[in-house]
C-alpha positions as CSV (number, residue, x, y, z in Angstrom):
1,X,3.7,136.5,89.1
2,X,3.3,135.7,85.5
3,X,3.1,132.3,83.9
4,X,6.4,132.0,83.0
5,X,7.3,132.5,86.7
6,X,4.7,129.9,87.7
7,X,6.0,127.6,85.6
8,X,9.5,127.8,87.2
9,X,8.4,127.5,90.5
10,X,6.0,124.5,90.2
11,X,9.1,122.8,88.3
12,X,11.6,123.6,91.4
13,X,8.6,121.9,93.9
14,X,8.5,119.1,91.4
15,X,12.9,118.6,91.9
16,X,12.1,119.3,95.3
17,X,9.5,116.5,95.5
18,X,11.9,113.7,93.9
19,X,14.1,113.6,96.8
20,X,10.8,112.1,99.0
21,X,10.1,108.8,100.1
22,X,7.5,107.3,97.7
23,X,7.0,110.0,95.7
24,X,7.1,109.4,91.8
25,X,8.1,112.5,90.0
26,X,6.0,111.7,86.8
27,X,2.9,110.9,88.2
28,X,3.6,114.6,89.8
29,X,4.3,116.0,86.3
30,X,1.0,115.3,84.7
31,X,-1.5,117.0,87.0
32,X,1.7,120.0,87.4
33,X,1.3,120.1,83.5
34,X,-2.4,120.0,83.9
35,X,-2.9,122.5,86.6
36,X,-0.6,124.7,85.2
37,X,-1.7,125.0,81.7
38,X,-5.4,125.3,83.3
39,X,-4.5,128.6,84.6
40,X,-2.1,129.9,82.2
41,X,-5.3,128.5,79.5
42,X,-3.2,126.4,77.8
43,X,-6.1,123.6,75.9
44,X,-5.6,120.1,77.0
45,X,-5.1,119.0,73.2
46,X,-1.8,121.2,73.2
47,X,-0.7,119.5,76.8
48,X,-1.6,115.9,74.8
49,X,1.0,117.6,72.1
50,X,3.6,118.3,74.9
51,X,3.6,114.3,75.6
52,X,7.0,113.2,73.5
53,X,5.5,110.2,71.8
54,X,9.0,110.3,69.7
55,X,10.6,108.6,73.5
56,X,7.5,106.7,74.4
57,X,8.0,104.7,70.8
58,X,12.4,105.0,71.3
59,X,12.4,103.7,74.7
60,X,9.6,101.0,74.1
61,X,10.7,99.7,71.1
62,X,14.7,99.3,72.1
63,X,13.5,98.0,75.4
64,X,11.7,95.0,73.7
65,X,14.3,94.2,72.0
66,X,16.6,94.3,75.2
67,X,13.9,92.3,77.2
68,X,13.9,89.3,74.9
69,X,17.7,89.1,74.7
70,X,17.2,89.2,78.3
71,X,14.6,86.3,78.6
72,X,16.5,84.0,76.4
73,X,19.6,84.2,78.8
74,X,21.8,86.0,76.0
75,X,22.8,89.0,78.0
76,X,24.9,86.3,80.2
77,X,26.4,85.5,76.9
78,X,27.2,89.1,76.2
79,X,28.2,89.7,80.0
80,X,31.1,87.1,80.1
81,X,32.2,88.3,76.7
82,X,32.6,91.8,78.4
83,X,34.2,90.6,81.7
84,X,36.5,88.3,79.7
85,X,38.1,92.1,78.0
86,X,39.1,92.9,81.7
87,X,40.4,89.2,82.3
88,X,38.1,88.7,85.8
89,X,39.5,92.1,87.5
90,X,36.3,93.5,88.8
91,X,37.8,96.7,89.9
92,X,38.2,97.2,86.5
93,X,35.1,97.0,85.4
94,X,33.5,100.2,85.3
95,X,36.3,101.4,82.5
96,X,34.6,98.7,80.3
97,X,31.2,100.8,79.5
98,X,33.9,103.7,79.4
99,X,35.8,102.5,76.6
100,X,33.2,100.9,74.8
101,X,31.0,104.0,74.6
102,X,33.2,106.3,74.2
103,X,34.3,104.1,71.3
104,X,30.6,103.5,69.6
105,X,30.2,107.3,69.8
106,X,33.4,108.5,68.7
107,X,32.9,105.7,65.0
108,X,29.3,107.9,64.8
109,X,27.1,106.3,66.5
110,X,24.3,108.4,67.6
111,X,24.7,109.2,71.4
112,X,20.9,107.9,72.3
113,X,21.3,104.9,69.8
114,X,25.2,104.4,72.3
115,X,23.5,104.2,75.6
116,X,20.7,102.4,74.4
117,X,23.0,99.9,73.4
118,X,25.5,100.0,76.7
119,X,23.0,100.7,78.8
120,X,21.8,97.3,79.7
121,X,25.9,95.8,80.0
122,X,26.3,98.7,82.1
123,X,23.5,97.8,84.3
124,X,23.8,94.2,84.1
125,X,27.4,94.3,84.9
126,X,26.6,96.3,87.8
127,X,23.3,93.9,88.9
128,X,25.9,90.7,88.6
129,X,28.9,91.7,90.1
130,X,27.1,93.7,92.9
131,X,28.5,97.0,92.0
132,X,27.3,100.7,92.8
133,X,24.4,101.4,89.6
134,X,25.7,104.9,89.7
135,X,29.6,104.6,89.5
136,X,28.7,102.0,85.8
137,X,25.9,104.2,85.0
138,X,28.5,107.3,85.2
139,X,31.4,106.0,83.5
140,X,28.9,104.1,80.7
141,X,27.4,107.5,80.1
142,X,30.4,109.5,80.2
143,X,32.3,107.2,78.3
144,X,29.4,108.0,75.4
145,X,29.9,112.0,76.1
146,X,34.3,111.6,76.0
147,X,33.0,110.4,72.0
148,X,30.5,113.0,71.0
149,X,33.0,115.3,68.9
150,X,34.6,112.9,67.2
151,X,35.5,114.5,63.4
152,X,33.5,111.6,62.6
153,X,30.4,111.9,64.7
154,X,27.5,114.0,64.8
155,X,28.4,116.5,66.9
156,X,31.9,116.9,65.4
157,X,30.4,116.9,62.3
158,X,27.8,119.5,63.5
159,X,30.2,122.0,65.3
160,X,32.6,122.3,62.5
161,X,29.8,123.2,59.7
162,X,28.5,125.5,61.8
163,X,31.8,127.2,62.2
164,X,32.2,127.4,58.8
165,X,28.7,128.9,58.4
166,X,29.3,131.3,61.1
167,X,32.8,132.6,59.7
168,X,34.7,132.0,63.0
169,X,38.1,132.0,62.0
170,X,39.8,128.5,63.3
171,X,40.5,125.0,62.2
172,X,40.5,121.7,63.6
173,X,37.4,122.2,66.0
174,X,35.9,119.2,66.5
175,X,39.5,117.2,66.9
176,X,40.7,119.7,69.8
177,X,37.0,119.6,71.5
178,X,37.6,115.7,70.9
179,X,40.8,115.0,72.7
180,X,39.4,117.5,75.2
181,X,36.5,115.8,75.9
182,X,38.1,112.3,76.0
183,X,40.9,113.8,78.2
184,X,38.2,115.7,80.7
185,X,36.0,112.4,80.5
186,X,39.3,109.9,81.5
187,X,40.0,112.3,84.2
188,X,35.9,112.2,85.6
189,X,36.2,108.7,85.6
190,X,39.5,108.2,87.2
191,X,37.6,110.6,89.7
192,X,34.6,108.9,90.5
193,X,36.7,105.4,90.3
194,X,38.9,106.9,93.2
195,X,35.9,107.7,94.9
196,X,34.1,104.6,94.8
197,X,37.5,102.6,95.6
198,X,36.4,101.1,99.1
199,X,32.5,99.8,97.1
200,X,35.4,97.8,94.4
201,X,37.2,97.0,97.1
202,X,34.6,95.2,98.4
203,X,33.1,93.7,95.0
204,X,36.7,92.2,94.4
205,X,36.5,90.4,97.7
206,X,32.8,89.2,97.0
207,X,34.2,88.3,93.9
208,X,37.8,86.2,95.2
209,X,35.6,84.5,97.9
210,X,33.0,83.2,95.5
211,X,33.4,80.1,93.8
212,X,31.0,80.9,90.7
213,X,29.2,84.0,89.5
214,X,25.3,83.6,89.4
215,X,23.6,84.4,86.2
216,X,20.0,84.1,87.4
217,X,19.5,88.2,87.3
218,X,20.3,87.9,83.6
219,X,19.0,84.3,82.7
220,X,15.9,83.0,82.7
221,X,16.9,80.1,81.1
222,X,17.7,78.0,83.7
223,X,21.6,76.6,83.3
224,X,20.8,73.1,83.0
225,X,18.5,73.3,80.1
226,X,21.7,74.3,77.9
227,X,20.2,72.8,74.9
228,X,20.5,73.5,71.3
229,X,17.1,75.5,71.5
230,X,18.5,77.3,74.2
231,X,21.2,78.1,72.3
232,X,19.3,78.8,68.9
233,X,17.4,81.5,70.9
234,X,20.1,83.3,72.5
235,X,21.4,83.4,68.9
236,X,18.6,84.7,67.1
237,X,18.1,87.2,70.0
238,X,21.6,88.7,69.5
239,X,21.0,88.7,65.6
240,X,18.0,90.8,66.8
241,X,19.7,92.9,68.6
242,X,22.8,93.3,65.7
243,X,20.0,94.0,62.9
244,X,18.5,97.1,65.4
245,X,22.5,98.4,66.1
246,X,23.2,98.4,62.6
247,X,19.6,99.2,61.0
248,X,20.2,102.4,63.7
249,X,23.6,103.1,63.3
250,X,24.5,102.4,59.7
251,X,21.2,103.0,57.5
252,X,20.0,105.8,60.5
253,X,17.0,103.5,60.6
254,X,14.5,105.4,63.8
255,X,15.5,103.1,66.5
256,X,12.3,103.3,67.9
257,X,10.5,101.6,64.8
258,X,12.8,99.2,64.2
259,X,12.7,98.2,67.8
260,X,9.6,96.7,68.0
261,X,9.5,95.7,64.4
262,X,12.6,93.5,65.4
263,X,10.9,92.4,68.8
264,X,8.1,90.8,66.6
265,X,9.8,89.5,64.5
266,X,11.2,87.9,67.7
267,X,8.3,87.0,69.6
268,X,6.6,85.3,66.2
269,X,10.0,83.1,65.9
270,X,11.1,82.1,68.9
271,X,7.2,81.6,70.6
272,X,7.9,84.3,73.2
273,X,4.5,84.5,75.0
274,X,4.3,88.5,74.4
275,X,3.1,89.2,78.2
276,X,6.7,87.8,79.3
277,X,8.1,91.1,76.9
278,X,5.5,93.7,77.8
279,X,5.8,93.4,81.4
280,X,9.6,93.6,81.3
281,X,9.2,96.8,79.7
282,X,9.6,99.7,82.4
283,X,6.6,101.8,82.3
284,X,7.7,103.8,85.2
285,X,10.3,104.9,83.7
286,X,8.1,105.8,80.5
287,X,5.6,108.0,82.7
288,X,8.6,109.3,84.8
289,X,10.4,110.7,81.8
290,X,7.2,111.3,79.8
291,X,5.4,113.2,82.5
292,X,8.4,116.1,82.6
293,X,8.8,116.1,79.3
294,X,5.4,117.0,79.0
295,X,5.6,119.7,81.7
296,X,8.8,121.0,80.0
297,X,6.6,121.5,76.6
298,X,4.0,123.7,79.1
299,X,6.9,125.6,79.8
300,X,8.7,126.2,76.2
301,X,5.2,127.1,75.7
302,X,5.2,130.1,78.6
303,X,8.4,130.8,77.2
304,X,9.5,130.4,80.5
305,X,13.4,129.1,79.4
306,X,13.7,132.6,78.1
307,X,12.7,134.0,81.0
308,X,15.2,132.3,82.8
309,X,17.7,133.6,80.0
310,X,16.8,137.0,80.4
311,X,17.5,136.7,84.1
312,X,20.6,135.3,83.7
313,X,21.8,137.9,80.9
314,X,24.1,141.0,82.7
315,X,25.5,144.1,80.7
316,X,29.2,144.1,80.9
317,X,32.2,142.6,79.8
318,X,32.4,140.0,76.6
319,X,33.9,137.1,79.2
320,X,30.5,137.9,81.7
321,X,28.7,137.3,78.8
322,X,30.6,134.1,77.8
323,X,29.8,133.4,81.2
324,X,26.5,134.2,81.0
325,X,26.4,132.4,77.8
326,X,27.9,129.1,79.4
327,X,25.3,128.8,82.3
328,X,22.6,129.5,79.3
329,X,23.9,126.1,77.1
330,X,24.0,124.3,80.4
331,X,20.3,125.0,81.6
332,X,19.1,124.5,79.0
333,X,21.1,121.2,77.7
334,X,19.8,119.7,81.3
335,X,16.2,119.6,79.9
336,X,16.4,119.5,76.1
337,X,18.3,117.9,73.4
338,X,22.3,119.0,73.5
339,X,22.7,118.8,69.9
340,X,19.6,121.6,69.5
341,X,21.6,123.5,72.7
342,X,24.6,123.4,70.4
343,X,22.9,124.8,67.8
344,X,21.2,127.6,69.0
345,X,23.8,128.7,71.3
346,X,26.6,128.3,68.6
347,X,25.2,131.8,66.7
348,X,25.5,133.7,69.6
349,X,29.3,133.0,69.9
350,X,30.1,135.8,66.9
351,X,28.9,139.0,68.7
352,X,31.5,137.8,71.5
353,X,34.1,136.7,69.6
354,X,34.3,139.8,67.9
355,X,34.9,141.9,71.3
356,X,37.8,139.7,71.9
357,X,37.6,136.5,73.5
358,X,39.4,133.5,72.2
359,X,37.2,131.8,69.5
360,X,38.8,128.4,70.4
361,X,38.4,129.2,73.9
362,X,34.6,130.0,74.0
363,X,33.9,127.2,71.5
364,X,35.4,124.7,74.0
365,X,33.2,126.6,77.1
366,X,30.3,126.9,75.3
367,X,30.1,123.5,74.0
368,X,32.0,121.3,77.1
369,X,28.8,123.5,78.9
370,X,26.5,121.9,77.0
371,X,27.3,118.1,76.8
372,X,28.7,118.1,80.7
373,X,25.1,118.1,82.0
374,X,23.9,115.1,79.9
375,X,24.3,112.6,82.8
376,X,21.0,113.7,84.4
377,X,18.0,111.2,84.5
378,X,15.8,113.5,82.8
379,X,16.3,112.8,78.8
380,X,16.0,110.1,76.7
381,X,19.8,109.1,77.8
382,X,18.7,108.9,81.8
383,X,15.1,107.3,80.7
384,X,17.4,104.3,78.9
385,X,19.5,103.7,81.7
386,X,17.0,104.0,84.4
387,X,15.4,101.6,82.1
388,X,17.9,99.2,82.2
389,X,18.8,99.4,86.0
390,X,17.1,97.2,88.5
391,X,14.0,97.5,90.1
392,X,15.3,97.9,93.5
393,X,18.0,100.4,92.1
394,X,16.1,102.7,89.9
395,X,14.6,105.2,92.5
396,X,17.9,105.5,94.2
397,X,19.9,106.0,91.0
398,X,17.0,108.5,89.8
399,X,17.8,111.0,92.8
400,X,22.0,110.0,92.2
401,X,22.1,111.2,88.7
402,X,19.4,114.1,89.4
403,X,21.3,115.6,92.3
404,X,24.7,115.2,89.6
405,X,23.1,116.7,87.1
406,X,22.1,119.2,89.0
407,X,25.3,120.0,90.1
408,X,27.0,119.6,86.6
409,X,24.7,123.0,85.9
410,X,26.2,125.0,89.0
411,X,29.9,124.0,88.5
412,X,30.5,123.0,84.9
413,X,29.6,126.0,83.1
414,X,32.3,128.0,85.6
415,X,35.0,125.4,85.3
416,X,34.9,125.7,81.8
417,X,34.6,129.2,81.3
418,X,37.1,129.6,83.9
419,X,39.7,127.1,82.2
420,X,39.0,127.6,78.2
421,X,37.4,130.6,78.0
422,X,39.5,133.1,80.3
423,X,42.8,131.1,79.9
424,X,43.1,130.2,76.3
């Protein structure tokens, strides 16, 4: 067995290990990294250069910012503003984070700099109104994906320049992968609504039989002190919070960075004893995600995801190796970046093409491949929401969105090869 193969193996274990009792996946990661790279003589100063300091500083620096709007009671502000859109209907609910992320990604917002911002409604509205984490943290994280090719947003943007670069002979990409993906993401959600109709079912009686809706989870203010220094501070908290959105979204600002320069800013104000911020900040997410990220750079490093390429690539037809081509953009998208999936997958499309599959067709396949796995707990976009989710709730929704992510790889890449690629 080489060390690619090794590498492979000891990451299937480490899947396999998520789904027991107790067992925390990123404390696991490190000493896999560690043991790993010892055999395959990989130095510890290139396993300290796996570790993706880039999401330790994101996820850090946001979540400050989120834990003082938190502390100074104004997410209850923000959570009533969002309930009022659906008028008190708490089946409704869950197409709230749908619309409104789909919406911030579709303007150009950036899809991490989206769920950082929805992530805590999503999660709060869930937390309040006793709803499943997993059917708001779907259709919150969907709604962002239904956005992504926007002609407008990055990943329109992207795909269509690379078209042009690559010489593949149609127009109007990104708006036909747009309406696509809105379409396929209304039709997920309408899915997963229908399937989680007896959980809103009951939420909607909690809620009829319940005289008042308690804040607590979201305040720490308590309700009688509704002073004007109360109020001052859930203000200057959501002025915070505007200056990181738009610093992020508007002057591309690293959200990271301006995070906690906006949380000090914040603390110094408002005389926010810094303890209170620093220890509602979720290190176990941090070492969850940060642990197999690291293990992932040990295995870039074996070259192991083009082993698993090359075991996936078959002689034969061009659509076997749009196929082929499909599961590849899917794999990989699981554990890296999309937009670099898009990318590097994108160049290979010619060489098909040219044999004579649809160009529109194996656009759509390829990329629909791609951003379909994204709601999985292991990127920056799972870290933020885990993040954001409960205590009680994370572990649970941890395994929820592995297990559909994992799934999303086996069935998505087939559905859409099946649907765009052969039929179109």
């Amino acid at each position: 067995m080489n060390y690619a193969d090794l590498s492979i193996l000891v990451i299937a274990l480490l899947f396999a290990l998520s789904f027991v009792p107790r067992a925390h996946l990123g404390l696991a990661a490190f000493p896999a990294a560690f043991l790993v790279g010892s055999v395959a003589d990989i130095s510890v100063q290139d396993l300290v250069s796996f570790f993706p300091s880039n999401f330790f500083i994101l996820i850090v620096g946001v979540m400050s910012v989120f834990s003082i709007v938190q502390s100074t009671g104004a997410m209850a502000w923000v959570l009533d503003s969002v309930l009022a859109l659906v008028r008190g209907r708490v089946a409704l609910l869950p197409l709230v984070p749908f619309v409104l992320g789909a919406l911030l990604s579709a303007v150009g917002t950036l899809p991490l700099a989206a769920v950082a911002i929805m992530a805590p409604i999503a999660m709060g509205l869930a937390r309040r109104h006793n709803l499943p984490a997993f059917l708001l943290a779907f259709t919150m994280l969907n709604g962002v994906l239904s956005g992504l090719f926007s002609p407008i947003a990055v990943f329109g943007i992207t795909v269509d320049g690379l078209i042009a670069k690559l010489n593949i002979e149609i127009s109007g990409t990104s708006t036909q992968l747009a309406v696509i993906a809105f379409l396929i993401g209304t039709l997920l959600t309408a899915i997963m609504m229908f399937a989680y109709r007896k959980s809103l079912k009951v939420s909607v009686h909690a809620a009829t039989t319940t005289s008042s809706v308690d804040s607590s989870d979201f305040r720490d203010v308590p309700q009688s002190a509704e002073t004007g220094t109360a109020r001052w501070q859930r203000i200057a908290a959501l002025v915070g919070l505007a200056v990181m959105v738009l610093g992020g979204v508007i002057f591309e600002l690293d959200l990271g960075f301006l995070g906690f320069t906006v949380a000090f800013v914040l603390m110094l104000t408002l005389r926010i004893e810094p303890t209170d911020i620093i220890s509602r900040i979720p290190w176990g997410v941090v070492i969850l995600i940060g642990g197999l990220l690291t293990y992932v750079g040990v295995m870039e490093h074996l070259d192991a995801f083009k082993r698993l390429s090359d075991l996936l690539m078959v002689d034969g037809s061009p659509m076997i190796s749009l196929l082929v081509l499909c599961y590849i953009a899917a794999l990989t998208s699981f554990f890296a970046n999309s937009i670099a999936v898009i990318i590097s997958t994108l160049p290979l499309l010619p060489p098909i093409i040219a044999q004579g599959v649809s160009p529109v067709g194996a656009v759509i396949a390829v990329m629909l491949s791609a951003v379909l796995v994204d709601l999985n707990p292991l990127g920056a976009t799972g870290g933020l929401v885990l993040g954001a989710t409960a205590q009680a709730d994370r572990q649970r929704l941890f395994r929820q969105l592995l297990t559909y992510g994992l799934s999303a790889v086996v069935i998505a890449p087939g559905v859409t090869w099946l649907v765009f690629g052969s039929l179109m």
